[in-house]
N, C-alpha and C positions, 0 to 999 in steps of 0.2 A: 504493500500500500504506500509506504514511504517512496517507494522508488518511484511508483505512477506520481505521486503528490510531487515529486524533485524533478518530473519529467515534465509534465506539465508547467510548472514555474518556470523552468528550464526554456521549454517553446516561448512562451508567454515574453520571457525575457529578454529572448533571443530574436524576436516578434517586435518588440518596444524599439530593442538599441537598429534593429536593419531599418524601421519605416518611422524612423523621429520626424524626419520631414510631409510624407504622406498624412501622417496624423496628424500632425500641426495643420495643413491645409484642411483637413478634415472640421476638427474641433473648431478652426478658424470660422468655415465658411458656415457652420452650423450656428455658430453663436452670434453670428452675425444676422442669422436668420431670424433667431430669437430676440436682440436687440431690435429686429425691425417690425418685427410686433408689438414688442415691448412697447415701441415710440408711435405706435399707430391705433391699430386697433386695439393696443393694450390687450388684457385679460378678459373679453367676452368671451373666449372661445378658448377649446380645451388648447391646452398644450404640449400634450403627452402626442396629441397624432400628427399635430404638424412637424414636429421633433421627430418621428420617427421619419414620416412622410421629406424633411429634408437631410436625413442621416442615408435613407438609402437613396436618394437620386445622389447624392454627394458620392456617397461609396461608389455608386456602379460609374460615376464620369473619372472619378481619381485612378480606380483599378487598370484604366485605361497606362496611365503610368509605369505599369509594369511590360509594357514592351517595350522601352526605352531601356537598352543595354548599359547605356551611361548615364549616370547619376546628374550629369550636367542637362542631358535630352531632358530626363524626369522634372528638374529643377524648370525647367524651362516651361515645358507642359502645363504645370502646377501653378506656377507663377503667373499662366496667362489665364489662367482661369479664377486666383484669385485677383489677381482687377476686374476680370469681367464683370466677377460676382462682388465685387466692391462697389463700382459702379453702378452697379444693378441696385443695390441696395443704397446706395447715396439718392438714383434717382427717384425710386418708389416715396420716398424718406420726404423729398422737396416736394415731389408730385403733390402726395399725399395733404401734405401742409396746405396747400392751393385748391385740390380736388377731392381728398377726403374718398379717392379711391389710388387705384394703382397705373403705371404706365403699361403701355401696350404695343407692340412693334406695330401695331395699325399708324400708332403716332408719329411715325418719324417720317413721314411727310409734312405735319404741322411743325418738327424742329425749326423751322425756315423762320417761322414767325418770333422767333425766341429775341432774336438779331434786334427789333425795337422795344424790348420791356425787357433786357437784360436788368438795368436797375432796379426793376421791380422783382425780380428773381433776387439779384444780393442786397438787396437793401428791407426788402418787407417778406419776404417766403423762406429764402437759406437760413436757417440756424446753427451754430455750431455742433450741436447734434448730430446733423446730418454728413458731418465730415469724421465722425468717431468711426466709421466703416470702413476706415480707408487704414486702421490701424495693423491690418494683418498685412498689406504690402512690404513696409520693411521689417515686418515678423520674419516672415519667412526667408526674405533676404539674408536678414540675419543670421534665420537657424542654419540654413543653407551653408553661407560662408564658417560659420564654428565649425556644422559636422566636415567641413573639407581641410579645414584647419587642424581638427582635432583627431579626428576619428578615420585614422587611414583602411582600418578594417570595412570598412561603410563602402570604399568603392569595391573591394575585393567582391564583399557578401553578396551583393544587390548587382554583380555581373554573374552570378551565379544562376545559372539560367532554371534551374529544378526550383530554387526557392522562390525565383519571381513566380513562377508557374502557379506552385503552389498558393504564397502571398495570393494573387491574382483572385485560384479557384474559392480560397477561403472569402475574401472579400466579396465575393461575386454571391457565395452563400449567404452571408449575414446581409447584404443586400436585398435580396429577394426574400427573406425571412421577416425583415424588417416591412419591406412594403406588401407580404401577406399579411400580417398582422394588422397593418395598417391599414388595407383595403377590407376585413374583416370587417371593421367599425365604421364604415359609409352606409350610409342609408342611402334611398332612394333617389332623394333629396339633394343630398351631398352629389350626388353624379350628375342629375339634371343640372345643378347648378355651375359644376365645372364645363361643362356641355356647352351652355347657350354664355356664360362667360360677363355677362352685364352685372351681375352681383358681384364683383371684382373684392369687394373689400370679404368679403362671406368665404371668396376662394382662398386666397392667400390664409385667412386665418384660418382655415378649416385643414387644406390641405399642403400648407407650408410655399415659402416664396420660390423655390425651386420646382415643384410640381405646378405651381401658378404659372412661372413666367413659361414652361417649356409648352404648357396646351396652352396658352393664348397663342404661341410664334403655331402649334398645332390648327389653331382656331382661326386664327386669319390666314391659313395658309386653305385650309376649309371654304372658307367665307371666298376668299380669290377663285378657287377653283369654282363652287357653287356658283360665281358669277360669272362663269364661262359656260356653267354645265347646268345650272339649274334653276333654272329660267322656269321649265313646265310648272314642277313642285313650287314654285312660288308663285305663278301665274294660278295655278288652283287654287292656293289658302287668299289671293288675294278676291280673285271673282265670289269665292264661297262668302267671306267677309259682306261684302256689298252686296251679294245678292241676299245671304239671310238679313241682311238688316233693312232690306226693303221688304221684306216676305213677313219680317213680325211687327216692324216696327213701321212709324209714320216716315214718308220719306221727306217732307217739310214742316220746318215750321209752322207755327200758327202765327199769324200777322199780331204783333203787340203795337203799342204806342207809340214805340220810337222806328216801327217800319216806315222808311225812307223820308224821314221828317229831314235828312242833309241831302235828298239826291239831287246831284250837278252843281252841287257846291264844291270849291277848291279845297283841297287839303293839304294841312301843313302837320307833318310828323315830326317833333322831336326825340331824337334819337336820345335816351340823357345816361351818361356811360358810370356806372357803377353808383346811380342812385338810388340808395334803399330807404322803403318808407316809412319807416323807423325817424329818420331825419324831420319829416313833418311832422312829429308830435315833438320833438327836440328844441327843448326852450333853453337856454345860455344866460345865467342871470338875469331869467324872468322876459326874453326876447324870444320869438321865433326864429329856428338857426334857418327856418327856408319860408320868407315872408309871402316872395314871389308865386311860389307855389302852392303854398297854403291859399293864396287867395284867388286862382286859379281854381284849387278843388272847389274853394268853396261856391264860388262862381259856376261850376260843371258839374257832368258827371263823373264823380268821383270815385271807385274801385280799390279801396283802402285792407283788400285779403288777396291782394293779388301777388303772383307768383311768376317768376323767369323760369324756363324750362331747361334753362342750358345746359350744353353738356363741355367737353374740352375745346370746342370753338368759342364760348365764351359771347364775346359781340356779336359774331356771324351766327354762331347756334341761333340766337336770337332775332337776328335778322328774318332769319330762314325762317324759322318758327311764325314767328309775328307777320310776315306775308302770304305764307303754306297752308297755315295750322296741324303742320306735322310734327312730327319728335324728328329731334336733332339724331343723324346717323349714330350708331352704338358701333362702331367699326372705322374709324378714321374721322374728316370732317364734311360737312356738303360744299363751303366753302374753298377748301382745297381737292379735296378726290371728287367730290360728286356734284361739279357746279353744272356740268352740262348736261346734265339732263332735263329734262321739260317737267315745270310743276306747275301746278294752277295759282297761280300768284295775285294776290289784292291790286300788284300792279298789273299785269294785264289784265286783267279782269274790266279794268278802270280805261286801260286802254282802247279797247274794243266797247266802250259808250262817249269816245272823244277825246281823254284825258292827255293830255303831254305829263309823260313820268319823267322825273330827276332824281337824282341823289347831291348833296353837296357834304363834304368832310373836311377838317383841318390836317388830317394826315395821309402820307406817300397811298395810292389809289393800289398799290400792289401787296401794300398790308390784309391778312388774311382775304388774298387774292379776287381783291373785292373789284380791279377793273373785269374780270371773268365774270365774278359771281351777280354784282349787279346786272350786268347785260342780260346774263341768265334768269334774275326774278321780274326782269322785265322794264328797267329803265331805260329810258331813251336815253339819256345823258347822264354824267357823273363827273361833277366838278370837282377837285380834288387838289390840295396841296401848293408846291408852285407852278403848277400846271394853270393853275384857274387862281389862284389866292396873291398876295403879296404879303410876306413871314416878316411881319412888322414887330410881331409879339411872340415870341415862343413860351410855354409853361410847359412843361413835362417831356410829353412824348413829339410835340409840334406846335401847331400854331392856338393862340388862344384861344378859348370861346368866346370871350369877347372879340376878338378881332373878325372873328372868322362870323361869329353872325351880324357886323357891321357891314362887313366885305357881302355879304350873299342879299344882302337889300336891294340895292340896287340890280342885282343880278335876275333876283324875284321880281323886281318892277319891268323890267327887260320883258320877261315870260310871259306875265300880266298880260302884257300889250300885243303880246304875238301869238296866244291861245287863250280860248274860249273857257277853258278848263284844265286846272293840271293839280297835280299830286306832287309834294316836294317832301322828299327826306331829309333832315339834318343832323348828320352824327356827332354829339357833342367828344372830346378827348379830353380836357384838360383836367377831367375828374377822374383820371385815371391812376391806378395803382402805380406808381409807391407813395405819391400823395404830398412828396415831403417839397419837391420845387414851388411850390404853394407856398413855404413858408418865406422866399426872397418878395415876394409880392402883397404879402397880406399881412394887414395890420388887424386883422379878427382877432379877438382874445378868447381863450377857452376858458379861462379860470371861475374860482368860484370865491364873488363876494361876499362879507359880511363886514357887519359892525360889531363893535368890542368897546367897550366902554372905561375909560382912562382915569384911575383913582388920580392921578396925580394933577390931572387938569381938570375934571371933571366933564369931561367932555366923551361922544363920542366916536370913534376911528373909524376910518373905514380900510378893512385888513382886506389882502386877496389871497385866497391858497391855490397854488401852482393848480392843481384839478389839470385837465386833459394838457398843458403846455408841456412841451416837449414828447408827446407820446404820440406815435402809430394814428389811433385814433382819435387824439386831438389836429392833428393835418388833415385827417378825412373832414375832420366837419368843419374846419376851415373852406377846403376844396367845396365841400359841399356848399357851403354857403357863400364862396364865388361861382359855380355852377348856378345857381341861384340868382344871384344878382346878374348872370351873362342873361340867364333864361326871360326875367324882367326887362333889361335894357332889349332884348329881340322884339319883345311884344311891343314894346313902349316906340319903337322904328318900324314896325309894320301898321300899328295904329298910325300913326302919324303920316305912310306912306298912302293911307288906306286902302291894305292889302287885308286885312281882318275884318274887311266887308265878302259879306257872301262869302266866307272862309272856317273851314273848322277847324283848331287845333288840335291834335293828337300826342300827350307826351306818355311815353312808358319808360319804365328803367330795366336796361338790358339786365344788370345782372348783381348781385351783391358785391359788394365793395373784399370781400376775401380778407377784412380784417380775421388776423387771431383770435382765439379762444382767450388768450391771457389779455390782452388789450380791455376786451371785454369785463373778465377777471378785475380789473383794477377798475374800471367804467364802475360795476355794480356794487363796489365794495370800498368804495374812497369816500374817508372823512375829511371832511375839509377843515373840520373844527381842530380838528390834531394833524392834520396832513398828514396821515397812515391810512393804509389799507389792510383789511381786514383777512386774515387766515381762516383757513378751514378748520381753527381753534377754537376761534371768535364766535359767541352766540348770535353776533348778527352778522354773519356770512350769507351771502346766495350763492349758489355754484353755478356756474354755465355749462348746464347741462346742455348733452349733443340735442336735445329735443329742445331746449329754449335759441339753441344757436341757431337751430334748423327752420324756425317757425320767425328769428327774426330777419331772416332773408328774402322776406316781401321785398317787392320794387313797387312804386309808383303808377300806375295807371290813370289818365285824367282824358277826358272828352270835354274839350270847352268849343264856343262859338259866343264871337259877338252879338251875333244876330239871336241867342238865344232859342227861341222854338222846342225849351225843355222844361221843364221843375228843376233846380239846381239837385242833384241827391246826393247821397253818400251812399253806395253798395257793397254790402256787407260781407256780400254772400262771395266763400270761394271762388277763384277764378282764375285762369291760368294763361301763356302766353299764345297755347293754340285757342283759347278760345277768342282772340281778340277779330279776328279776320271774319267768323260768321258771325261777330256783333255786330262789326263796322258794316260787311254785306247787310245787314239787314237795315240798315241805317241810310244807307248810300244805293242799294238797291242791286246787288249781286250777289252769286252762290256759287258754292262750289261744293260739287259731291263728293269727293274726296275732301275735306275738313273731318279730323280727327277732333277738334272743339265741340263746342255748340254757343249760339246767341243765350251770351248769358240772361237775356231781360225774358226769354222761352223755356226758360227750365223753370216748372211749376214751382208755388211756394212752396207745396208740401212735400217736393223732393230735394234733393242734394243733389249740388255738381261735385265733379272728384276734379283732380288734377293730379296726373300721375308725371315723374320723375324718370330721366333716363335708365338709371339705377335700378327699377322698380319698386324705390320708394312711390307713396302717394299721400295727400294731404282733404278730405271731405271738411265738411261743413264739425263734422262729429270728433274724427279724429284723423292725428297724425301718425303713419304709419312706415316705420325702419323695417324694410324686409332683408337688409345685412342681419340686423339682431332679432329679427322677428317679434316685435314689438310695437305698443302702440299707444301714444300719448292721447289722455280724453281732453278733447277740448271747450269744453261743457264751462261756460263763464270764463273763460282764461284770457287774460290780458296781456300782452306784451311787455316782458320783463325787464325789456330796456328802455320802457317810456313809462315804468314804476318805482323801481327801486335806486336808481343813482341820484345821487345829492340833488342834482339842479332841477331834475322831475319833482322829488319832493317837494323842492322849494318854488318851482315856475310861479305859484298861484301867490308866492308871498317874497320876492328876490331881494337881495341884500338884507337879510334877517337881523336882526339885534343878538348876540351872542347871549345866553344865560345858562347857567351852570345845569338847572332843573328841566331845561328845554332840549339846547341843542347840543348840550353837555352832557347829556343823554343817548346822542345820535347812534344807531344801530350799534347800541347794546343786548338788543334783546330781538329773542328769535323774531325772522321773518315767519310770520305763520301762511304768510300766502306765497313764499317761494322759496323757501327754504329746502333743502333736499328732502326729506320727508315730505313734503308736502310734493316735491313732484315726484317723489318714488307712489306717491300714494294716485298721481294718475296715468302710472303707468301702470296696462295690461288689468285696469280694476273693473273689467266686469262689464262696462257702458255698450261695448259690441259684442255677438258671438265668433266664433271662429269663421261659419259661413261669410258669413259680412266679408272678414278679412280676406277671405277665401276666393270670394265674390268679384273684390275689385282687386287683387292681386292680378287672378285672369284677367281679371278686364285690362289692368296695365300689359301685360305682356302679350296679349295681344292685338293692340294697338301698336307696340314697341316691334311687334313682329311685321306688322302690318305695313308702318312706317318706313322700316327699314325693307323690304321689297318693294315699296313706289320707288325707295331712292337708289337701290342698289341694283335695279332690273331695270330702270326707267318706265315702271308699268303704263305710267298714265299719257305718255306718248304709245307704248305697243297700245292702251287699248283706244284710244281717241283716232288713232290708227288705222284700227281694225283687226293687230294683230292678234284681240284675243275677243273677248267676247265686248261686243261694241255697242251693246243699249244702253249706256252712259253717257251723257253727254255732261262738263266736265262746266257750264256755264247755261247757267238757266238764268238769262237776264232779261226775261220777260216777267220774274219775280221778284220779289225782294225778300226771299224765304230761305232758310238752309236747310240743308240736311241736317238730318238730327241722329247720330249716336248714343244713344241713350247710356249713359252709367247705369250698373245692376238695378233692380228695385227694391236699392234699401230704402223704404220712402219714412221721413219723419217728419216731424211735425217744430216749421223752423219760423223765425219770425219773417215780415217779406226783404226786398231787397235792400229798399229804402230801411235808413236811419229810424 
């Protein structure tokens, strides 16, 4: 027995000192793995099978090592694979931070765009964090150069051609032993999900970031070929779609109130880049940070639960969307891989009843390939840069929004004069991430006043505490609130011009501004009374939770006109970026069968609209739903946590307070009872929907996601307008002012109307 016990230690031993370096790669690239969990999706997910799941893809790629006669080939091999995988794991790591999923080889066609928001990558998204991955590069270098230093038996052993052999077969077993084990413990679930690949953050943490990245290069390389080859099988799931939704459901609307009450009026779209409307409830010692806007809503139809759908296109996703009412591609972008193909666009649509279509922007017209993509959703022109503009002003990424909606006035008065009717889009930039060239221009102050009262004089002071100055999210709401004042001085030049006759404005906000979770963190937990912020210690902490983050990522939506012809309101009810196109259709007096939306003012009171999520997240009237963590926040009373609990909220209605020891000497000391972690653990998963429900519009997202994603990647609705497939659709019914109606499941409840 002793001799087996000394023979085995003996192998074991003898095992350790031949593959010091193979192991170090090993261990390296495994903990690496675990770190990028660690810093992502954290602890939702078990972490016994991702570990195992990237223990054996690691083993089976290193064993490869052992056909390398020389220790330097091996060395070399090893080493090119840990960068790869260092790499890999820095990019998922930044990705993440920005997208809150993973990268995908579908992307590196959008690397091109990188080129002008480099500063927004190392100044607001890179963390030092994210460079700790890079630490096993001169590891290994390291071990490398000692064991050739030290250990002359090391080249001998490992040319020993029986042992690699051996090495090799033993690896190859614990390999495949590992990921039996491993694939034992997948459910159903688990495979479907690796499968279709859009639950990106569910993969990785399920099945580790080496099993993630090799089926996604598996999945688009799928996805590539299926668009050569599989054309049929998507041509049927796309006819079956349209035809049962005419066979059960109504194929138009019902005419409301605001059916065509704008038709053959001009339209001005503001494009407003990274504004979230969180910002319109946001008062600055007792001021509104967005005055212009606010009186705007209040003046219009207002859309104050409304939601961007974007996915890694970002502005373009949103473009597309807001023209389409599709979901942004799940496989690359539409603005770079997929602009040529033919969609039913708000702009042509508008074309074929007169319209002259424009586009105008303050930045280069080849940013996310937008001289392509506009011609594609159907502009006639697209002014752009210094192509069209004179770069008087530059702020961030180009030219100002003030400059550039000075310049486009005159431009619009031009148009006026030479068509009957036209559609104009305005893409605003200067509110763009990383926020901080804002602060050479802008004398806005974030901080927060008060008064304190002076034994020695008797008098009272007026103190400021730093509050948002110098921080992330204090430039955002500066920017925000020049965005703001550009958006007022436009209006204030088209009135004047009078061009806001017979004219409707249109402003949405593409997309959320991608501030941090910790900006936030210090947002909802800063005294100003002590200038400290609060610990996850402290009784009057709030957390930012992923569901308060996720739900304060509204944007903006507003429908104004001078001419009025409305009830001003405020609309409550959910709403999303695909559904803007069959509102505006119904308003302006066009359809389109293919819209994945629906006219928000046509979904009954006593139903729910959904709004689903590239991801396969989705957001109802009811609840918000994570189908990465399979969970779902009630939204039953819930307020916006960022327009309640930070200092200058509290304070809006009473600014520059008087300091008193019993008052504001007080300040969140004591638990938040309405947002406090307990109090949102308590509305998560409590019971308010059943499983079906979830179950219900789960499907329903994924098959619209599916649905979407073969208009854009077959070009369906040119083969069927066509006639290449089945051709009783016609793609413009402008004898109506009706849409098609999609209907979300029938979970139907009982909700107040849309109006305020």
């Amino acid at each position: 027995m002793n001799k087996v016990i000394t023979k085995i230690r003996s192998g074991i031993g003898g095992y350790l000192k031949d593959n010091i370096l193979f192991l170090t790669f090993v261990f390296a690239s495994v903990l690496n793995g675990f770190l990028l969990r660690a810093f992502t999706v954290k602890f939702n997910y078990s972490q016994i099978k991702p570990l195992m799941a990237d223990m054996a893809v690691i083993l089976l790629l290193a064993l490869i090592s052992y056909v390398f006669k020389k220790p330097r080939k091996q060395f070399v091999y090893l080493l090119i694979l840990t960068i790869i995988f260092s790499i890999l794991c820095t990019a998922n790591s930044i990705y993440y931070t920005n997208y809150k999923s993973f990268i995908s080889v579908s992307l590196i066609s959008t690397a091109s765009q990188l080129g002008g928001v480099m500063d927004a990558v190392t100044e607001n998204i890179m963390e030092p964090k994210d460079l700790i991955f890079l630490w096993d590069i001169p590891v290994i270098i390291v071990v490398y150069i000692l064991l050739k230093r030290r250990t002359r038996d090391y080249i001998t052993e490992v040319k020993e051609k029986r042992k690699r052999r051996g090495y090799a077969l033993g690896t190859f077993c614990v390999s495949i032993g590992l990921a039996g084990i491993f694939c034992s413990t997948l459910t159903g679930t688990d495979y479907s999900r690796l499968a279709k690949q859009w639950n990106r953050e569910y993969v990785l943490g399920t099945f580790g970031l080496y099993t993630y990245q090799f089926s996604d290069v598996i999945s688009c390389t799928h996805a590539k070929i299926n668009m050569m080859f599989g054309y049929e099988e998507s041509e049927e799931v796309f006819n079956k779609f349209y035809d049962d939704k005419s066979k059960t459901e109504e194929t138009s609307e019902k005419s409301n109130k605001y059916t065509n009450i704008f038709k053959d009026k001009n339209i001005i779209v503001i494009h407003a880049e990274s504004f979230q409307q969180f910002c319109m409830d946001t008062y600055i010692n007792g001021e509104e940070l967005t005055p212009n806007m606010n009186k705007l809503a209040r003046e219009g139809l207002y859309f104050s639960n409304f939601y961007a759908q974007e996915s890694v296109g970002t502005s373009s996703d949103s473009e597309f969307t807001f023209a389409s009412s599709l979901m942004p591609a799940s496989s690359g972008t539409v603005a770079i891989n997929y602009w040529d193909r033919d969609y039913t666009t708000t702009q042509k649509m508008l074309k074929k009843k007169g319209y002259y279509t424009f586009s105008m922007h303050g930045n280069n017209g080849s940013y996310w390939n937008r001289l392509n993509l506009h011609h594609s959703l159907g502009y006639d022109d697209f002014f752009n840069y210094n192509k069209d503009f004179n770069i008087d002003e530059t702020i961030g990424l180009g030219l100002s929004d003030k400059s550039f909606f000075r310049q486009a006035v005159p431009k619009i008065e031009k148009i006026n004069k030479e068509h009957d009717k036209w559609y104009g889009a305005f893409l605003m930039l200067t509110n763009h991430t990383p926020f901080t060239d804002i602060e050479r221009v802008s004398d806005y102050e974030v901080d927060f006043k008060y008064k304190m009262f002076n034994e020695e004089d008797g008098m009272y002071e007026e103190k400021s505490a730093p509050f948002l100055e110098g921080t992330k999210l204090g430039s955002y709401f500066k920017s925000v609130h020049y965005a703001d004042q550009a958006i007022g001085q436009f209006m204030t030049e088209l009135d004047n011009a009078g061009l806001l006759d017979n004219t409707v404005v249109v402003i949405y906000g593409d997309h959320d501004a991608k501030i941090k979770a910790e900006e936030y963190d210090r947002y909802f937990n800063y005294d100003p009374f002590t200038d400290s912020v609060l610990t996850e210690d402290d009784e009057g902490y709030v957390p930012v939770d992923d569901f308060y983050y996720n739900l304060n990522r509204k944007v903006p939506f507003i429908i104004w006109s001078k001419d009025g012809g409305y009830e001003p309101t405020e609309v409550k009810q959910i709403m999303g970026m695909y559904d803007v196109q069959p509102t505006l259709g119904n308003m302006f007096g066009f359809s389109n069968v293919y819209a994945l939306g629906h006219d928000i003012f046509s979904v009954a009171d006593n139903e729910e609209n959904v709004v689903i999520f590239p991801n396969g997240n989705f957001v109802t009237d009811t609840v918000y739903y994570d189908s990465q963590k399979n969970t779902y926040f009630d939204l039953t009373d819930y307020k916006n946590v960022a327009t309640a609990v930070p200092c200058n909220q509290v304070y809006k209605d009473d600014p520059n307070p008087v300091y008193m020891d019993n008052d504001q000497g007080l300040f969140k000391t004591t638990v938040n009872e309405t947002y406090c972690q307990d109090s949102c653990n308590a509305r998560i998963n409590d019971g308010v929907v059943d499983e079906d429900y979830i179950s219900n519009y789960s499907n329903y997202a994924e098959e619209r996601i599916n649905i979407s994603n073969a208009i854009i990647y077959y070009d369906m609705i040119y083969k069927t307008d066509h006639g290449f497939s089945n051709n009783n659709m016609n793609s413009d019914n402008s004898s109506s002012g009706a849409n098609s109606v999609f209907a979300p499941p029938e979970n139907k409840r009982t909700f107040g109307r849309h109006a305020a």
